[in-house]
C-alpha positions in Angstrom: 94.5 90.0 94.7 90.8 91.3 95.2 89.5 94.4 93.7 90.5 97.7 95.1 88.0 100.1 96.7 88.7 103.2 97.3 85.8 105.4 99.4 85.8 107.9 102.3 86.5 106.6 105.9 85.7 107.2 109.0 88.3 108.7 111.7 85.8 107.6 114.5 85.8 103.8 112.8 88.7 103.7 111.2 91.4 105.0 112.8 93.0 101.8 113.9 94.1 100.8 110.3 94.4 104.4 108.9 97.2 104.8 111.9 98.7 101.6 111.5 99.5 102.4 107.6 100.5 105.7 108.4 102.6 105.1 111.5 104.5 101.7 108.8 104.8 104.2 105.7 105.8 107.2 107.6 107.3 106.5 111.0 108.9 103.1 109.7 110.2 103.7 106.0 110.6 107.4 106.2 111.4 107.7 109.7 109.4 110.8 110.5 109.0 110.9 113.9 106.0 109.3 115.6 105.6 112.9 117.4 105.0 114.5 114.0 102.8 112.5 112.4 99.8 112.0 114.3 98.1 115.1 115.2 95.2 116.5 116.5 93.3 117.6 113.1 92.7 113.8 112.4 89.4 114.1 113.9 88.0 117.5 112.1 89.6 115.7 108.4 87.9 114.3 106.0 89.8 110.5 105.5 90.2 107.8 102.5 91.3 105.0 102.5 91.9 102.1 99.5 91.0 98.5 100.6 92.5 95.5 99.3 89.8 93.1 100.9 89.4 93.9 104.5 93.3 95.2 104.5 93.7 99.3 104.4 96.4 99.5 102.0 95.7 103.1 101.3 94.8 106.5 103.2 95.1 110.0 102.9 93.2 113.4 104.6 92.1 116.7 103.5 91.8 119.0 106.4 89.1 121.8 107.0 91.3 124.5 105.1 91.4 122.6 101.8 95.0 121.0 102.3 95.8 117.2 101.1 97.8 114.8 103.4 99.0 111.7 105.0 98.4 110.5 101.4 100.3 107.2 101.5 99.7 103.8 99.6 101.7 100.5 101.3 104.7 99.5 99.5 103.7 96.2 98.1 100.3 98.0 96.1 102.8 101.1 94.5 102.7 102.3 91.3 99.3 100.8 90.4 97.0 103.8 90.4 95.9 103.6 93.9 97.0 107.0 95.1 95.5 108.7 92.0 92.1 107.2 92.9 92.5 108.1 96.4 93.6 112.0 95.5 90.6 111.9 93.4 88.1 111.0 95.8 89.7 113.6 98.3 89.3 116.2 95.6 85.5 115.5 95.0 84.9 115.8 98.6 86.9 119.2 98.5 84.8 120.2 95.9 81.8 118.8 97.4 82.9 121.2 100.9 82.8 124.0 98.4 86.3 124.9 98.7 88.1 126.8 95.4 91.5 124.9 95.6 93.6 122.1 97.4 96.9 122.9 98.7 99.6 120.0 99.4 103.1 120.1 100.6 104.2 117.2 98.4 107.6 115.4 99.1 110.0 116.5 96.4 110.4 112.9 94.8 106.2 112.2 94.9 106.3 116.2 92.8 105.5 114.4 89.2 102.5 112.2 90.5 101.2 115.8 92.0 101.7 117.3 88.3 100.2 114.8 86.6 96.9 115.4 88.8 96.8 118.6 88.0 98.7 120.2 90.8 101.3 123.2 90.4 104.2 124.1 92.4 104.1 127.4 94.1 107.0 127.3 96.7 110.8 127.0 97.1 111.9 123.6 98.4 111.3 123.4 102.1 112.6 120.6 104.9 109.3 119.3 106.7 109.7 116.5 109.2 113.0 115.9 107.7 112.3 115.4 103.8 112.4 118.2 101.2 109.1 119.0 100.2 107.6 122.0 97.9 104.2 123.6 98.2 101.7 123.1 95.5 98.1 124.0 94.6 95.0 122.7 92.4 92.6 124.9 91.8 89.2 123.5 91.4 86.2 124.3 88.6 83.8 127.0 89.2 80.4 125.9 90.7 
């Protein structure tokens, strides 16, 4: 296995792979409908993604408000860090848009990986796209 790099991408570049993780992750193992998960706000996001080599094994958005999402890592790389690093980047580039907090809607299984980045939850249980979810925030340091 090659190194893993994790660094912002491109929607006007990248979209090929980041849709081709998303669509296996989402559409294929959670079975969120392909209707639901590719939207319109890709293109005004700010993307990640983690490579593994030329492969995008990694990819996650923070839209113009200051919300995290489509953070997914591909099965076979889980549970090695990857998503952390990729939350973290997203964060410093919310920081570096000057927003005060980042808001997720994190699927109620993924909550303790949320926690242990420094996210709280701030909402009852809620059914998005079929999967409970809860709302929760990180607010970021003062500039």
């Amino acid at each position: 296995m090659s190194e893993i790099l994790v660094t912002a991408a491109i929607w006007s570049e990248d979209k090929e792979q980041l849709v081709e993780l998303r669509t296996r992750v989402f559409v294929g193992e959670q079975k969120v409908p392909a209707s639901l998960e590719l939207d319109a706000l890709d293109a005004d996001c700010l993307h990640v993604k983690a490579l593994d080599g030329s492969a995008c094994i990694g990819t996650g958005r923070l839209l113009p408000d200051g919300y995290i999402g489509r953070m997914c890592v591909a099965s076979e790389f889980r549970n090695r860090g990857i998503g952390t690093l990729m939350l973290e980047n997203l964060i410093q580039q919310a920081e570096t848009a000057g927003h005060a907090q980042v808001m997720l809607n994190s699927q109620s299984y993924a909550i303790p990986f949320y926690q242990k980045n420094g996210f709280v939850i701030d909402s009852d249980e809620f059914i998005e796209a079929g999967i409970p979810h809860r709302h929760m925030v990180r607010y970021l340091a003062d500039k």
